[in-house]
N, C-alpha and C positions, 0 to 999 in steps of 0.2 A: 225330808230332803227332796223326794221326789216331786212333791207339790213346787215348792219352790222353784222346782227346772222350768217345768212345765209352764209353771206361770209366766215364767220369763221368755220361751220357746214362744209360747203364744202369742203374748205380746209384741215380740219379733217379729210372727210370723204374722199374724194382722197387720201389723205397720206396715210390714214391705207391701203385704197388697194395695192395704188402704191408699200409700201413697202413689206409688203405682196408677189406683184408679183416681188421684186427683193430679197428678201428672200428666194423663190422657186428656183428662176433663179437658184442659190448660191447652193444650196440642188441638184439643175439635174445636176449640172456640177461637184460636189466631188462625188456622188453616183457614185457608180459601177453596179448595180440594173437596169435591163431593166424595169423591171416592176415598179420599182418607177420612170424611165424618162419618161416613158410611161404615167404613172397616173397623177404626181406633172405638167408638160410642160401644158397643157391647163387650170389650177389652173392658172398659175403663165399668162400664157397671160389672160386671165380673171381681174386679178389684174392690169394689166398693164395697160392695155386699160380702165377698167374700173376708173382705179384710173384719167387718165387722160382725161376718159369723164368727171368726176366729177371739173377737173379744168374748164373744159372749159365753163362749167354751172356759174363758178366765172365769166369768161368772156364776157355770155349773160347778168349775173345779174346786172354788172357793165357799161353793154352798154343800157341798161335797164335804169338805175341810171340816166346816162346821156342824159336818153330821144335820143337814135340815134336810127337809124334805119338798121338793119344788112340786106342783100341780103337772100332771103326764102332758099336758098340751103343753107346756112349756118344750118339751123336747119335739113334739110335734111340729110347732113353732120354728125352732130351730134347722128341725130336719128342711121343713119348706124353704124356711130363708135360702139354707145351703143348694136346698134345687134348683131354686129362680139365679143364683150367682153358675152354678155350674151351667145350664141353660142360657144363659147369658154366653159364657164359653164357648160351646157348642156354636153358636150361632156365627160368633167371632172367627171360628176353624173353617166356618164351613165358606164365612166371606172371605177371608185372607186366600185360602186355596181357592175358590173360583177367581178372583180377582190374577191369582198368580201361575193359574194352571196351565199358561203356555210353557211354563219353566218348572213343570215336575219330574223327576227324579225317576229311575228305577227302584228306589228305594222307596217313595212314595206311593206306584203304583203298588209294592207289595203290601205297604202299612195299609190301603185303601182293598185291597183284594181282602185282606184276613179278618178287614173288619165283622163282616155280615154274620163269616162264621162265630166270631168271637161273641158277638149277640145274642144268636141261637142258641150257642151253649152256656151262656151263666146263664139264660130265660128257663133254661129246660130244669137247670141246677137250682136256681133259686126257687121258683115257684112250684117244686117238683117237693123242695124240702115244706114248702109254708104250708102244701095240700097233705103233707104227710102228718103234718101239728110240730113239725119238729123246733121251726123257729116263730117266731108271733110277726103280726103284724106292721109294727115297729120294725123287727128285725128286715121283715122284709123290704119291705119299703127303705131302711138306708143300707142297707146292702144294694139294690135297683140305682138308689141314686148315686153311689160310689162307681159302682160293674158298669153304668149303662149310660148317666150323665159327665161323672168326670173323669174316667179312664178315656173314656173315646173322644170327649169332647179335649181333653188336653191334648191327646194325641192327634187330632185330626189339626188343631193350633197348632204343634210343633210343624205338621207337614206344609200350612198353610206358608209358615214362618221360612221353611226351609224352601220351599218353592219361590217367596218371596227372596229370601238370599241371594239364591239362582239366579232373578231376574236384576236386583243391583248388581251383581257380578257381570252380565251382560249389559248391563248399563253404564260398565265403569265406575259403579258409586262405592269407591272404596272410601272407609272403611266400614258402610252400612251395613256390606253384607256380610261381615262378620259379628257385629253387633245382634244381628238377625241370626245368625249360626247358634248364637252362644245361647240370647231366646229363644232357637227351638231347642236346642239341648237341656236349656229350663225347666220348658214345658214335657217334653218327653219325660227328665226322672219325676218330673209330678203328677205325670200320668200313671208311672211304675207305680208310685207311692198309694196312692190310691186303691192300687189291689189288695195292701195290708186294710181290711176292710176291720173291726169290731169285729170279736170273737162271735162264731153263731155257726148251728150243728147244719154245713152245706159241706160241698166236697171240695169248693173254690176256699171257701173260707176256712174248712180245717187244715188246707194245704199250706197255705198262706194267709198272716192275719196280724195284726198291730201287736199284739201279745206275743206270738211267738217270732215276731220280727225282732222285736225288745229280748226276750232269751235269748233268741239267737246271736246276736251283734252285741247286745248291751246297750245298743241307744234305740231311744223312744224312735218312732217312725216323724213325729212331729218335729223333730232334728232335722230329719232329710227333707220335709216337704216344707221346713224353715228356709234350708238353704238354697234349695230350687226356688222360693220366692225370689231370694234375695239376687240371685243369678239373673231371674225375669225381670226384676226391676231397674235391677241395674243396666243392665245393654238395653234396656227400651228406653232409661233418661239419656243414654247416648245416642239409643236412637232418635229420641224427639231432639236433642242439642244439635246435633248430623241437619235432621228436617231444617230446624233452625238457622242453624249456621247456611246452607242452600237456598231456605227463602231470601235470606241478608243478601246473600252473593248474586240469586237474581234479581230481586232488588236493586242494586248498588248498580248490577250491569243494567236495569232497564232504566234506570235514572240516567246513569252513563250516554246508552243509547239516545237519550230524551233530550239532555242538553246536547250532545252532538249532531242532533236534528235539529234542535231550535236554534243552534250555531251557522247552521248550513242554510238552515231558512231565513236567519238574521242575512249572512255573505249574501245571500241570493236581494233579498230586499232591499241590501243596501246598495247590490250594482243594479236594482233593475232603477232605484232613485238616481244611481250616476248616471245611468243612462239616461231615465227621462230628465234631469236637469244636463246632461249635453245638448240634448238631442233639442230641448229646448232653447237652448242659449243659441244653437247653430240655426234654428228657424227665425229667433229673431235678430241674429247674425243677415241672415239673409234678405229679411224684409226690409230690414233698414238701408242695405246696401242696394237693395229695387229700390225702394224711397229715396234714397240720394244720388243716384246713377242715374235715375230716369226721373220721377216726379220733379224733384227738387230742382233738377236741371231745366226741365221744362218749366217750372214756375217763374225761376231767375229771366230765361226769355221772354216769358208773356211781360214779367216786369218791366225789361227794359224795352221790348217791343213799344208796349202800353207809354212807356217812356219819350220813346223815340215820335212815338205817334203825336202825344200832347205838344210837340216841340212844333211838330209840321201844323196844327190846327192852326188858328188864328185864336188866343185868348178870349176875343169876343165871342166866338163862336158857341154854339148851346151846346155841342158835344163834350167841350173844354171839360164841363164840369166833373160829368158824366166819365170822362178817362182818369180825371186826378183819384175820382176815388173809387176806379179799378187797378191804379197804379197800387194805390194805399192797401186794396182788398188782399193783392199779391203780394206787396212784401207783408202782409199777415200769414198770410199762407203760405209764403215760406218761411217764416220763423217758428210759424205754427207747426211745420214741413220738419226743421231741423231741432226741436225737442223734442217730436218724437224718434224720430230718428237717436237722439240721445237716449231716450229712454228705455229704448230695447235694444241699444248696445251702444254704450259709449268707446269711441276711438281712443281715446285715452287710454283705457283698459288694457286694448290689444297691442296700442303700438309704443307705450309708454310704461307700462306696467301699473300694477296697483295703487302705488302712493301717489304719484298722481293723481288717479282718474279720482279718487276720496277725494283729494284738494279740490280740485274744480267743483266736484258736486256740493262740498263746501262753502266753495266761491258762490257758482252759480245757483243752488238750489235753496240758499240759507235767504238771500233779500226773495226770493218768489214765494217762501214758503212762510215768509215774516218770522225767520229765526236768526240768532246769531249763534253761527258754528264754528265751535274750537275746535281743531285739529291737531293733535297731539301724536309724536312716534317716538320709539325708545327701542333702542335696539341696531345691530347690524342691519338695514335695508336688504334687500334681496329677492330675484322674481323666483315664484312655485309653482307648482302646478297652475294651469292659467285656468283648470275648472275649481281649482281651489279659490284664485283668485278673486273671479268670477263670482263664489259664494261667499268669500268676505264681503264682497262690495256690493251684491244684492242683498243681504243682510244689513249693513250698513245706510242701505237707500232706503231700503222697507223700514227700518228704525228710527230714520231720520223724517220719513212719512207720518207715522206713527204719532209720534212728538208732537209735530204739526196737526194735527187730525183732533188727538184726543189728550196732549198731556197737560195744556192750557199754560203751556212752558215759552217761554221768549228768547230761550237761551240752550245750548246742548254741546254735548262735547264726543267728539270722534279721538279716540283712543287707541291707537294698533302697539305691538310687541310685539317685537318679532327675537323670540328663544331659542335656544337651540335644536330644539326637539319638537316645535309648535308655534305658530301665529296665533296671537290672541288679540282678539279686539272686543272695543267696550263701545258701547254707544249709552251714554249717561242724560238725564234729563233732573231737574227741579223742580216736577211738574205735580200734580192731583198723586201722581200713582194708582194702582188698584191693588187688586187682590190675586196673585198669580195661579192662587187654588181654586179660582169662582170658572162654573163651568159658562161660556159663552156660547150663545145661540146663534146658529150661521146667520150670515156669515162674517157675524161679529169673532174675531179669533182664528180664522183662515190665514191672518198674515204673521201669526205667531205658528200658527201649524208650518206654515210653509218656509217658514224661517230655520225650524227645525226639522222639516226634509232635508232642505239643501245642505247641510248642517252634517245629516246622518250619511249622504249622500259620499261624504268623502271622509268620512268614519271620524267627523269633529263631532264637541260636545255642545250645545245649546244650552243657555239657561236664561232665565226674567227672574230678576231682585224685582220684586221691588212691596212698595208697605203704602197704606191710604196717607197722603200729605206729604211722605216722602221723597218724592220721586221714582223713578225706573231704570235700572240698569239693563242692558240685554248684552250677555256674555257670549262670545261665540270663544272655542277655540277648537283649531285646526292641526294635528299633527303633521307635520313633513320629514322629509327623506334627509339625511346629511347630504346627498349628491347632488349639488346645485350652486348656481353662477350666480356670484355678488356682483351688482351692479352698482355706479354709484348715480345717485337721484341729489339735486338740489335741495337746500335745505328748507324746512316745513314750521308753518307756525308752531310755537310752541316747543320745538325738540330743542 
């Protein structure tokens, strides 16, 4: 019956470590944290090796059972495995407390005071007995690695563990640092455990010893340092879930942060674009109004001067000719005078509003451009924003440019909607088409870019249909405000 506990006890008690040290594994390879691959990697070999010295104690127990006889290095063997896992420990206690030794304990500093002597005297006791013949070499050597590897080495992890506590609890990381409480309370009874060392003639070990731990109590000593596994492992998978759960959470907030930066940088880009298409519309606001204030005026005079002039000549005259076509140079130059002037702002726009100034561009730019332009509206009429406006209609010019330029189209149609919530307009063609995904080389493409500044500028959407043979659609829409004044506008081809 006893075999059977045992067996089972052991198997327990491996598993909690084993998993335990694939647990960690898991935790040093998502961590980002020098300081945590640094700390959790000798935990997590610790586990590993320890979980698997503990199977192999099934395999003496069972060769035991069967009455065989295993080769002495086989225990050997074992003993070593057991020292490289507890060493492992050791090294883990001794990082965990430096890492956390701004937050140690008066209780710490005692654990850390008693150690040295507690050194001295199993060294004195154990090696005192081996000189005397009393215990064999064997015995000594895993009595040393129990007394001097994993007494201290668990204990100085409990302190580690408890200092670390201290330092969540100063950090506000609740509930880590109980998580951490409950793992040094783990490691401390498994450090107790440890002192039931294998029967063997010392003064440590007749005092206390796995045999008469077992008389004493009635349970095996591998019961308790079962349960102390299972304590360790359990509050360190809530402490890796905790880690977990905190890197999600800065995660989520640095993502958070991330898009409310690139929200803030979008606001920013899209008013420095309103601004530079006001600030452009208002310079050639302005130049067109020096161009028709002054030039254009002046021009008109030379005309009629030039006019007035040919009238006083005498036809026969050699000058005659000479003025009739300075008369003609000037009204070129000013017609020439007054589309541009239309071109970098048309009057209509300003003082008539949007469906208009479309019509005329219509009218007027359809026989210049050898198109014929449909003009089509649908919806409540109504003026909006006048830089909104402003970027339907330069959108609608550049489109209509377009067409004419590249679509090999004779025909086009001008589309506006006006919705509740958004102006939409189409400019449609029956042309070649292209490919809206082919990357164009400057500054082939510039007028599709800039079609979609203006566009972004006043937070509308931009888009090109279109397909090879097909023709081209160029989508604009504009959202507006409900706050604004219906006008009524004469009726328009097409509506």
């Amino acid at each position: 019956m006893r075999f059977e506990i045992l067996f089972i006890v052991y198997f327990i008690y491996g598993l909690a470590f084993f998993s335990m040290g694939l647990i960690l594994v898991l935790e040093v390879n998502r961590t980002s944290s020098l300081e945590q691959k640094k700390l959790l990697l000798p935990l997590a070999v610790f586990g590993l090796l320890h979980g698997i010295h503990e199977w192999l104690e099934i395999f003496t127990l069972q060769n035991e059972q069967l009455h065989g006889n295993l080769p002495e290095w086989t225990t050997w063997f074992r003993l070593i495995w057991l020292a490289l896992s507890f060493i492992a420990l050791w090294f883990y206690g001794w990082q965990a407390f430096q890492v956390a030794r701004a937050h140690i304990s008066p209780f710490t500093i005692f654990g850390l005071a008693t150690l040295p002597p507690y050194i001295l005297l199993i060294l004195i006791d154990v090696l005192y007995a081996f000189y005397q013949g009393d215990i064999t070499p064997l015995q000594t050597t895993g009595g040393l690695v129990r007394y001097l590897l994993a007494v201290p080495g668990a204990a100085i992890a409990s302190l580690g563990l408890r200092a670390g506590a201290n330092r969540a609890k100063a950090d506000s990381r609740q509930p880590l640092d109980t998580h951490l409480n409950w793992t040094a309370l783990g490691f401390a009874l498994y450090s107790a455990t440890q002192l039931a060392v294998p029967g063997m003639n010392t003064i440590t070990a007749v005092l206390i010893n796995a045999e008469s731990f077992t008389q004493m109590t009635g349970v095996p000593i591998q019961i308790i340092r079962t349960f102390a596994a299972i304590i360790i492992t359990w509050n360190l998978f809530r402490t890796i879930q905790f880690l977990e759960d905190e890197r999600q959470a800065q995660l989520t907030a640095a993502q958070q942060a991330r898009l409310e930066a690139l929200e803030q940088q979008e606001i920013m880009r899209r008013d420095l674009l309103r601004h530079i298409v006001r600030a452009q519309e208002e310079e050639r606001a302005r130049i067109a109004r020096e161009l028709h204030d002054e030039m254009a005026q002046t021009l008109t005079a030379f005309t009629l001067d030039t006019g007035t002039l040919k009238q006083v000549i005498r036809h026969r005259s050699k000058a005659a000719p000479i003025l009739a076509r300075l008369q003609e140079l000037g009204k070129q130059m000013s017609q020439s005078m007054q589309q541009m002037v239309y071109d970098l702002r048309p009057a209509h726009l300003d003082d008539l509003g949007l469906l208009p100034a479309l019509q005329f561009m219509a009218d007027k730019d359809g026989p210049r451009l050898g198109l014929q332009i449909e003009f089509k509206t649908d919806g409540e009429p109504r003026r909006i924003d006048s830089l909104a406006e402003t970027v339907i209609f330069r959108v609608a010019q550049e489109a209509v440019t377009n067409i004419a330029r590249h679509a090999k189209s004779k025909r086009a149609v001008i589309y506006i909607s006006y919705l509740a919530r958004e102006v939409k307009l189409e400019v449609s063609d029956e042309g070649i088409g292209f490919d809206p995904e082919e990357k164009f080389a400057a500054p082939r493409g510039w007028g599709l870019a800039g079609m979609k500044e203006r566009a972004e500028s006043v937070g509308g959407r931009f888009e090109v249909r279109s397909e090879a043979g097909r023709g081209t659609t160029v989508l604009l829409q504009i959202p507006v405000h409900q706050e604004v004044r219906y006008v009524q506008h004469p009726p328009y081809a097409g509506r």
